[in-house]
C-alpha positions in Angstrom: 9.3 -18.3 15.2 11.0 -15.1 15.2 9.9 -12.3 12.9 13.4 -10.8 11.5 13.3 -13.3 8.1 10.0 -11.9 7.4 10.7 -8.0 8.0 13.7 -8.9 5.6 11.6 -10.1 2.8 9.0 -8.2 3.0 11.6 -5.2 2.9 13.4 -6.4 -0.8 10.1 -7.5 -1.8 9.0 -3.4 -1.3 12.2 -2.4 -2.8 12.1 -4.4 -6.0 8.7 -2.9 -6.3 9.4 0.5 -6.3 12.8 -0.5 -8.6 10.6 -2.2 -11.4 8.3 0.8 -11.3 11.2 3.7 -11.8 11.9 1.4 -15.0 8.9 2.6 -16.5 10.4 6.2 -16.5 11.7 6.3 -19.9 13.9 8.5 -21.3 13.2 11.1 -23.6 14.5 11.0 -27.2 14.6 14.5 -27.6 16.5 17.7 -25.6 13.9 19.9 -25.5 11.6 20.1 -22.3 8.1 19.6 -24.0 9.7 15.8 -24.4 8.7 15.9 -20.5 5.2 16.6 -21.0 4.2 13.1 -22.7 5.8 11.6 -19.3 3.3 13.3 -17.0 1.1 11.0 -16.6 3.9 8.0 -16.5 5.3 10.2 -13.8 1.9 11.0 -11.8 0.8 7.4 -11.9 4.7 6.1 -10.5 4.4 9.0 -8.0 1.0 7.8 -6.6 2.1 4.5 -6.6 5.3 5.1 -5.0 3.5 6.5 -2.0 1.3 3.9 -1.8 4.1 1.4 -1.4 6.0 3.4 0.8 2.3 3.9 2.8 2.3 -0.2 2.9 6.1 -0.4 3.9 5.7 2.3 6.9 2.3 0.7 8.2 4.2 -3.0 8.1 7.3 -2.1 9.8 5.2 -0.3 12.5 2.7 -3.1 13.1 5.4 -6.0 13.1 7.8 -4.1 15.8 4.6 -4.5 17.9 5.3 -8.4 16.9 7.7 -10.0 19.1 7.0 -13.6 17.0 4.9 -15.2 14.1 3.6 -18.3 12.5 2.9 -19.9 9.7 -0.7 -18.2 8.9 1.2 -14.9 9.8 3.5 -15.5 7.3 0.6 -16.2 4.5 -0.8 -14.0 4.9 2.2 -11.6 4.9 3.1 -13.4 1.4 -0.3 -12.7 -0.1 -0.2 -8.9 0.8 3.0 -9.2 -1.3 1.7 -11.0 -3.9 -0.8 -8.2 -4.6 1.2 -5.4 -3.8 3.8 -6.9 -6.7 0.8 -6.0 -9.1 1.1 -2.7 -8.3 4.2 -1.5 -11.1 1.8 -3.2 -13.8 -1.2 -1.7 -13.2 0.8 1.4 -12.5 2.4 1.3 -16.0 -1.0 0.4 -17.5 -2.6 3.7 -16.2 0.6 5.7 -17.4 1.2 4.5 -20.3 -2.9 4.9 -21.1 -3.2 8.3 -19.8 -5.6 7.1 -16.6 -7.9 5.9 -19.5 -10.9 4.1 -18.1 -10.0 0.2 -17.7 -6.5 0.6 -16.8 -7.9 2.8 -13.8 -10.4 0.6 -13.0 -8.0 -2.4 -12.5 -6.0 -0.5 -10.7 -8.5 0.5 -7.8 -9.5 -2.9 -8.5 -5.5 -4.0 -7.0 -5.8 -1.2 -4.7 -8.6 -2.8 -3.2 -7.1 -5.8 -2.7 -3.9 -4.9 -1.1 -6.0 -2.8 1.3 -8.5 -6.1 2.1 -4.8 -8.1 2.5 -3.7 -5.6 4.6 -6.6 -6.0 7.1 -6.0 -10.0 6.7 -2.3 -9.9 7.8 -3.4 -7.1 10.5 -5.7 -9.4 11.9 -4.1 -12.3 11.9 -1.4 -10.6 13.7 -3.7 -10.3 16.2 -5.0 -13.4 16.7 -1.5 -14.5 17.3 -0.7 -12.3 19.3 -4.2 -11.9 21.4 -6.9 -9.4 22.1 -4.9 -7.9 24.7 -1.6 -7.3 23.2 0.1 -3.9 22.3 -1.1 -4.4 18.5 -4.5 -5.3 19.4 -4.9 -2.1 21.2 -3.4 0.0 18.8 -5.3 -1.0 16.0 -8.6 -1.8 18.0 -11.6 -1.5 15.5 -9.6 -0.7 12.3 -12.1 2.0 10.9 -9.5 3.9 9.0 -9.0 0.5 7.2 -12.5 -0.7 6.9 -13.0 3.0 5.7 -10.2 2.5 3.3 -11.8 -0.7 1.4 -15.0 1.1 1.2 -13.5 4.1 -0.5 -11.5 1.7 -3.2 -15.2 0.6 -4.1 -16.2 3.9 -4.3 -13.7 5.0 -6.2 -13.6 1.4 -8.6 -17.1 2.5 -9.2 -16.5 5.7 -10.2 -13.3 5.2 -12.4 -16.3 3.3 -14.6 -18.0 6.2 -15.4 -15.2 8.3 -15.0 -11.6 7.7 -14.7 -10.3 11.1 -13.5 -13.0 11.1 -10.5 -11.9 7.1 -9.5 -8.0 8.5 -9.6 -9.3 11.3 -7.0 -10.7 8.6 -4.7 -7.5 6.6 -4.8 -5.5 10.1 -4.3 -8.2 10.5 -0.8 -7.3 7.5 0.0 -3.5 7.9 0.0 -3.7 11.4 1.8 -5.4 9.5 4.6 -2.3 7.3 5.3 0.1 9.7 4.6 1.7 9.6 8.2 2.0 6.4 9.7 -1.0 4.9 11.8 -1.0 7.2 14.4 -2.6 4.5 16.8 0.3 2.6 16.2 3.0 5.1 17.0 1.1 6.1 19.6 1.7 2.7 21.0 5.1 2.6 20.3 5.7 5.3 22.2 4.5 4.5 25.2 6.1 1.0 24.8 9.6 2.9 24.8 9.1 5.0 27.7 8.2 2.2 29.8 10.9 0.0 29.0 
Protein backbone atom coordinates (compact mmCIF):
# COMPACT_ATOMS: atom_id res chain seq x y z
CA UNK A 1 0.00 0.00 0.00
CA UNK A 2 1.10 3.44 -0.52
CA UNK A 3 2.58 5.43 2.28
CA UNK A 4 0.79 9.06 1.84
CA UNK A 5 -2.28 8.05 4.55
CA UNK A 6 0.32 7.34 6.95
CA UNK A 7 2.68 10.52 6.57
CA UNK A 8 -0.78 12.23 6.94
CA UNK A 9 -1.59 10.84 10.21
CA UNK A 10 1.30 10.63 11.65
CA UNK A 11 1.68 14.47 10.74
CA UNK A 12 -1.82 15.65 12.82
CA UNK A 13 -1.02 13.08 15.29
CA UNK A 14 2.57 15.31 15.86
CA UNK A 15 0.57 18.45 15.58
CA UNK A 16 -2.07 17.80 18.13
CA UNK A 17 0.80 16.87 20.36
CA UNK A 18 2.64 19.78 20.35
CA UNK A 19 -1.12 21.81 20.47
CA UNK A 20 -2.16 19.92 23.81
CA UNK A 21 1.21 20.74 25.15
CA UNK A 22 1.19 24.79 24.45
CA UNK A 23 -2.20 24.41 26.57
CA UNK A 24 -0.30 23.82 29.56
CA UNK A 25 1.12 27.44 29.14
CA UNK A 26 -1.10 29.17 31.44
CA UNK A 27 -1.60 32.59 31.77
CA UNK A 28 -0.49 34.72 34.32
CA UNK A 29 -3.01 36.38 36.75
CA UNK A 30 -0.93 39.22 37.38
CA UNK A 31 0.93 42.19 35.13
CA UNK A 32 4.04 42.16 36.60
CA UNK A 33 7.01 40.06 35.08
CA UNK A 34 8.01 38.04 38.32
CA UNK A 35 4.37 36.29 37.36
CA UNK A 36 6.77 34.64 34.57
CA UNK A 37 9.14 33.19 36.88
CA UNK A 38 6.66 30.43 38.44
CA UNK A 39 6.20 29.45 34.53
CA UNK A 40 9.84 28.51 34.06
CA UNK A 41 9.85 25.34 34.61
CA UNK A 42 6.29 24.80 32.75
CA UNK A 43 8.04 26.55 29.97
CA UNK A 44 11.56 24.50 30.06
CA UNK A 45 9.77 21.21 30.31
CA UNK A 46 7.22 22.29 26.97
CA UNK A 47 10.46 23.60 25.31
CA UNK A 48 12.30 20.22 25.79
CA UNK A 49 9.51 18.45 24.80
CA UNK A 50 8.78 20.40 21.87
CA UNK A 51 12.06 19.58 20.40
CA UNK A 52 11.79 16.19 21.05
CA UNK A 53 8.62 16.01 19.01
CA UNK A 54 9.81 18.05 16.36
CA UNK A 55 13.21 15.56 16.59
CA UNK A 56 10.58 12.53 16.11
CA UNK A 57 8.63 14.42 13.23
CA UNK A 58 12.01 15.34 11.25
CA UNK A 59 13.61 11.73 11.67
CA UNK A 60 10.00 10.20 10.42
CA UNK A 61 9.45 12.26 7.47
CA UNK A 62 13.09 11.62 6.44
CA UNK A 63 13.04 7.90 6.90
CA UNK A 64 9.55 7.36 5.23
CA UNK A 65 10.58 9.50 1.86
CA UNK A 66 13.20 6.65 1.67
CA UNK A 67 9.74 4.46 1.76
CA UNK A 68 8.20 4.12 -1.60
CA UNK A 69 5.29 1.63 0.16
CA UNK A 70 4.27 -0.12 3.50
CA UNK A 71 2.25 -2.71 5.24
CA UNK A 72 0.37 -3.60 7.78
CA UNK A 73 3.29 -4.30 10.52
CA UNK A 74 4.72 -0.98 9.14
CA UNK A 75 1.81 0.64 9.98
CA UNK A 76 1.80 -0.89 13.79
CA UNK A 77 4.31 -0.23 14.39
CA UNK A 78 4.07 3.39 13.13
CA UNK A 79 0.79 3.57 15.44
CA UNK A 80 2.59 2.39 18.56
CA UNK A 81 5.38 5.05 18.18
CA UNK A 82 2.37 7.39 18.25
CA UNK A 83 0.76 5.89 21.01
CA UNK A 84 3.75 6.71 23.17
CA UNK A 85 4.78 9.75 21.77
CA UNK A 86 0.90 11.04 22.71
CA UNK A 87 2.26 10.49 26.38
CA UNK A 88 4.61 12.97 25.91
CA UNK A 89 2.25 16.47 26.81
CA UNK A 90 1.38 14.48 30.24
CA UNK A 91 4.48 13.60 31.38
CA UNK A 92 5.59 16.89 30.12
CA UNK A 93 2.97 18.79 32.33
CA UNK A 94 3.71 16.45 35.23
CA UNK A 95 7.44 17.56 35.27
CA UNK A 96 6.33 21.27 34.91
CA UNK A 97 3.85 21.58 36.89
CA UNK A 98 6.23 19.63 39.79
CA UNK A 99 9.30 21.58 39.22
CA UNK A 100 11.39 18.35 37.61
CA UNK A 101 10.65 16.80 41.09
CA UNK A 102 11.89 13.22 41.21
CA UNK A 103 8.97 10.82 39.96
CA UNK A 104 7.54 13.01 37.42
CA UNK A 105 11.17 13.00 35.93
CA UNK A 106 11.54 9.61 36.19
CA UNK A 107 8.39 8.74 34.25
CA UNK A 108 9.22 10.93 31.91
CA UNK A 109 12.75 9.30 30.87
CA UNK A 110 10.75 6.31 31.49
CA UNK A 111 8.35 7.53 28.07
CA UNK A 112 11.33 8.88 26.62
CA UNK A 113 12.69 5.53 26.56
CA UNK A 114 10.08 4.13 25.01
CA UNK A 115 9.48 6.31 22.18
CA UNK A 116 13.12 5.93 21.44
CA UNK A 117 12.88 1.70 21.65
CA UNK A 118 9.53 2.40 19.17
CA UNK A 119 11.37 4.39 17.11
CA UNK A 120 14.03 1.62 16.47
CA UNK A 121 10.80 -0.88 16.03
CA UNK A 122 9.19 1.19 13.18
CA UNK A 123 12.90 1.83 11.78
CA UNK A 124 13.47 -1.68 11.48
CA UNK A 125 10.53 -2.81 10.32
CA UNK A 126 10.89 -0.43 7.60
CA UNK A 127 13.60 -2.24 6.70
CA UNK A 128 12.54 -5.51 6.60
CA UNK A 129 9.97 -4.35 4.14
CA UNK A 130 11.84 -2.74 2.32
CA UNK A 131 15.13 -5.17 2.34
CA UNK A 132 18.78 -5.08 3.44
CA UNK A 133 19.77 -3.48 0.39
CA UNK A 134 17.43 -0.58 0.02
CA UNK A 135 18.26 3.13 0.29
CA UNK A 136 16.96 3.09 4.09
CA UNK A 137 18.84 0.11 4.97
CA UNK A 138 22.00 1.74 4.01
CA UNK A 139 21.30 4.92 5.52
CA UNK A 140 20.57 3.79 8.80
CA UNK A 141 22.97 0.59 8.66
CA UNK A 142 23.81 -0.37 12.35
CA UNK A 143 21.70 2.34 14.18
CA UNK A 144 24.31 3.17 16.91
CA UNK A 145 23.16 6.65 17.40
CA UNK A 146 19.83 5.01 18.30
CA UNK A 147 20.96 2.02 20.23
CA UNK A 148 23.19 4.83 21.95
CA UNK A 149 20.12 6.77 22.51
CA UNK A 150 18.10 3.92 24.54
CA UNK A 151 21.09 3.33 26.59
CA UNK A 152 21.40 6.99 27.63
CA UNK A 153 17.40 7.16 28.54
CA UNK A 154 18.53 4.24 31.12
CA UNK A 155 21.16 6.16 32.21
CA UNK A 156 19.56 9.05 32.69
CA UNK A 157 16.03 6.99 34.22
CA UNK A 158 18.51 5.91 36.68
CA UNK A 159 19.93 8.93 37.56
CA UNK A 160 16.64 11.08 37.71
CA UNK A 161 16.15 8.41 40.91
CA UNK A 162 18.76 9.80 42.82
CA UNK A 163 18.67 12.97 41.33
CA UNK A 164 16.18 14.58 39.12
CA UNK A 165 18.20 17.66 37.77
CA UNK A 166 21.17 15.19 36.62
CA UNK A 167 18.33 12.63 34.75
CA UNK A 168 16.87 15.98 32.98
CA UNK A 169 20.73 16.65 31.78
CA UNK A 170 20.78 13.21 30.22
CA UNK A 171 17.47 13.60 28.48
CA UNK A 172 18.83 17.29 27.39
CA UNK A 173 22.27 15.06 25.86
CA UNK A 174 20.11 13.11 24.35
CA UNK A 175 18.14 15.81 22.43
CA UNK A 176 21.35 17.72 21.43
CA UNK A 177 22.40 14.49 19.70
CA UNK A 178 19.39 14.62 17.31
CA UNK A 179 19.19 18.05 16.88
CA UNK A 180 19.80 18.01 13.05
CA UNK A 181 18.22 15.45 11.17
CA UNK A 182 19.94 11.86 10.83
CA UNK A 183 22.66 12.92 8.91
CA UNK A 184 22.93 9.28 7.36
CA UNK A 185 19.58 9.80 6.13
CA UNK A 186 20.06 13.06 4.36
CA UNK A 187 23.05 11.97 3.22
CA UNK A 188 21.00 9.41 1.30
CA UNK A 189 18.55 11.62 0.18
CA UNK A 190 20.90 13.52 -1.44
CA UNK A 191 22.45 11.34 -3.45
CA UNK A 192 18.99 9.88 -4.30
CA UNK A 193 18.10 13.40 -5.92
CA UNK A 194 21.16 13.86 -7.89
CA UNK A 195 20.78 10.64 -9.57
CA UNK A 196 17.34 10.85 -10.50
Amino acid sequence: MKKGRLEAFSDGVLAIIITIMVLELKVPHTADLGALVHLLPVFFSYLLSFVYVGIYWNNHHHMIYLVERINGAVLWANHNLLFWLSLIPFVTAWIGENSFSKWPVFCYGCILLICGISYYILARTLVKHTGENSALAVAIGKDYKGILSIILYTIGITVSYFNAVGGMVVYVLVALIWLVPDKRIERRLTHSETKG
